[in-house]
N, C-alpha and C positions, 0 to 999 in steps of 0.2 A: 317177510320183514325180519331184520336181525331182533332177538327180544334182549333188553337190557331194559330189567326194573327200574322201576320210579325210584327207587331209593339209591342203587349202584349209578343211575344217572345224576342222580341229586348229589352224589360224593363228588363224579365226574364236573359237576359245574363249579364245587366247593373248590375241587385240586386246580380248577383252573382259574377262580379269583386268588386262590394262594398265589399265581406266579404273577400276578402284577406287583411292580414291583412297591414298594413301603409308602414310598415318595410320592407316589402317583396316589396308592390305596390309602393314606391319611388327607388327600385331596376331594374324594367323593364325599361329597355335600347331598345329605339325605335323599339314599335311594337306597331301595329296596330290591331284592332278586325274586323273581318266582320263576317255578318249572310248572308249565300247564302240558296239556296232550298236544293242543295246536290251537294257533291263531288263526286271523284271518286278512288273507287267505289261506287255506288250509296248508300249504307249503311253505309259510314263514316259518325262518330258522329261528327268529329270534326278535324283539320290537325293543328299540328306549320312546318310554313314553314321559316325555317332563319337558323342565325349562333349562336348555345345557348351559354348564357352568359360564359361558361366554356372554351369555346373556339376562344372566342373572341380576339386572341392576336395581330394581327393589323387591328382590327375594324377602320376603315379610317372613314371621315367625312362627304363622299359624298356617302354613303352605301344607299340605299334603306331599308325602316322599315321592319322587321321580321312580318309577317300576320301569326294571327290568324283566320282560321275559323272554325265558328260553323255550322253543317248543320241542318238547322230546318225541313226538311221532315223528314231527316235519324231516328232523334233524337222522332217525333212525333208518325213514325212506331213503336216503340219498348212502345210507353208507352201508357198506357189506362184511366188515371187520368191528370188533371193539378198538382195537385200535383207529379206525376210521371215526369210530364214535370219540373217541380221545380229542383225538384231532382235529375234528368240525365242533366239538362243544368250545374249544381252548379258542377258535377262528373267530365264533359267534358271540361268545362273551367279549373278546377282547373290540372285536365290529360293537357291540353296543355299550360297552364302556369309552369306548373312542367318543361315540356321540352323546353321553354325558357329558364328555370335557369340551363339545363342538366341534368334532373333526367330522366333517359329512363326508356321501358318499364316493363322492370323487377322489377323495384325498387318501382313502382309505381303501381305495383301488390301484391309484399309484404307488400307496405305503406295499401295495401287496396283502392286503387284508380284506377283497373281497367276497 
């Protein structure tokens, strides 16, 4: 397995909410990012867990933040370059920042983001 620390991955997922763009990134309504080893099942790239912005119609004040995570083993198995690693973390955040905003899976297979 290619080794990229927790921390040079943890930049990797930073440089990649950097590239959404201002418009969209002042739109995310309390959510949280975490990098764990792996979900489950142990080969998820990545999970949005909350209520996506589309659906939010009495979002209360005392809600708990919508968690993103990213899994850095899952995502490490599948790629053989750091550059590969660039590329599938920049896929997997922008896949679950989609479903914040409620773009589900279908749509985000025809956008070319699966």
């Amino acid at each position: 397995m290619l080794d990229v620390g927790e921390s040079r991955f943890e930049e990797l997922v930073e440089a990649a909410l950097a590239q959404i763009p201002d418009e969209l990134a002042e739109l995310m309504d309390n959510v949280v990012f975490f990098v764990e080893e792996r979900g489950d099942p142990p080969d998820l790239l990545g999970l949005y867990d909350g209520v996506p912005l589309t659906e939010r119609e009495n979002y209360g004040g005392l809600v708990l933040p919508d968690r993103i995570f990213i899994y850095r083993l899952a995502i490490l198995d599948i790629c053989e370059t750091e550059d590969d690693v660039v590329e599938e973390v920049i896929i997997t955040v922008i896949h679950e920042v989609a479903h914040h905003f409620g773009i589900d899976d279908d749509r985000l297979h025809e956008l070319g983001w699966s």
